[in-house]
C-alpha positions in Angstrom: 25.8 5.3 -19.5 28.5 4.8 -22.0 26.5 6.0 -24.7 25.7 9.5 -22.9 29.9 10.0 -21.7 31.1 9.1 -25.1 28.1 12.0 -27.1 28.6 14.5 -24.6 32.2 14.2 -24.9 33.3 13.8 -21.4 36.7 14.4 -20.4 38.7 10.6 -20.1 42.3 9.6 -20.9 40.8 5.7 -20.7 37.7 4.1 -19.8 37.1 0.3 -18.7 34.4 -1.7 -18.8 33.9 -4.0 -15.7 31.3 -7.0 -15.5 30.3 -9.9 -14.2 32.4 -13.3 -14.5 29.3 -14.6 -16.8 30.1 -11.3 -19.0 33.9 -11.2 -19.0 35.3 -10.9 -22.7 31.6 -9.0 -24.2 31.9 -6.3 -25.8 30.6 -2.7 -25.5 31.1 0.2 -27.1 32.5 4.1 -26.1 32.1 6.5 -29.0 34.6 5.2 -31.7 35.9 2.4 -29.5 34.9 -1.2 -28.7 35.9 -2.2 -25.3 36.2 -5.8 -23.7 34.3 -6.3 -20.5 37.3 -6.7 -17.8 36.5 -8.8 -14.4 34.9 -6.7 -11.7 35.8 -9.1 -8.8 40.0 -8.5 -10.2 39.7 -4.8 -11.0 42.7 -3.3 -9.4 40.8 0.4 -8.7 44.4 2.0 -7.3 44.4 4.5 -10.1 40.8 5.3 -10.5 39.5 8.3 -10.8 35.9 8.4 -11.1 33.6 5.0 -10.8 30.5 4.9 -12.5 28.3 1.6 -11.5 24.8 0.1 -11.7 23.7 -2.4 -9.6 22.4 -5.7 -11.3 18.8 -6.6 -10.1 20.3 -10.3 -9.0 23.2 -8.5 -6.8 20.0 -6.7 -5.3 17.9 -9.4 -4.8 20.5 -11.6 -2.9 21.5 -8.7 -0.7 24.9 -9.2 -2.1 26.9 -6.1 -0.8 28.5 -5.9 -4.5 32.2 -4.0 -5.4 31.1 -0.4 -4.4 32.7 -0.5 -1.3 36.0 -1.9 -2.6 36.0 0.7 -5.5 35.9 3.3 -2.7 38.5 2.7 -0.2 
């Protein structure tokens, strides 16, 4: 996902990488830039524009409700 937002050049003043607590501190890149997987569960999403998530297959298979509906209200 980050891969197609950073070739087709999309429009961002920041971007932060969220994750799991077992992936906190990994690091992915955007275009040019190597970004440190923040905690998901912490996020503060107050200023947030747009929220781009994928649902892990174990969040899925636990029927864990997951942080969509936090990121949205």
């Amino acid at each position: 996902m980050l891969d197609i937002l950073a070739e087709r050049r999309f429009p961002v003043s920041e971007v932060v990488a969220l994750a799991s607590s077992r992936s906190i501190g990994q690091e992915v890149s955007f275009g040019d830039k190597i970004l440190k997987c923040r905690h998901l569960d912490t996020y503060d999403f107050t200023d947030t524009d747009i929220c781009l998530m994928s649902a892990a297959a174990t969040f899925r298979a636990n029927g864990r409700r997951g942080s969509a509906p936090r990121a949205a209200s």
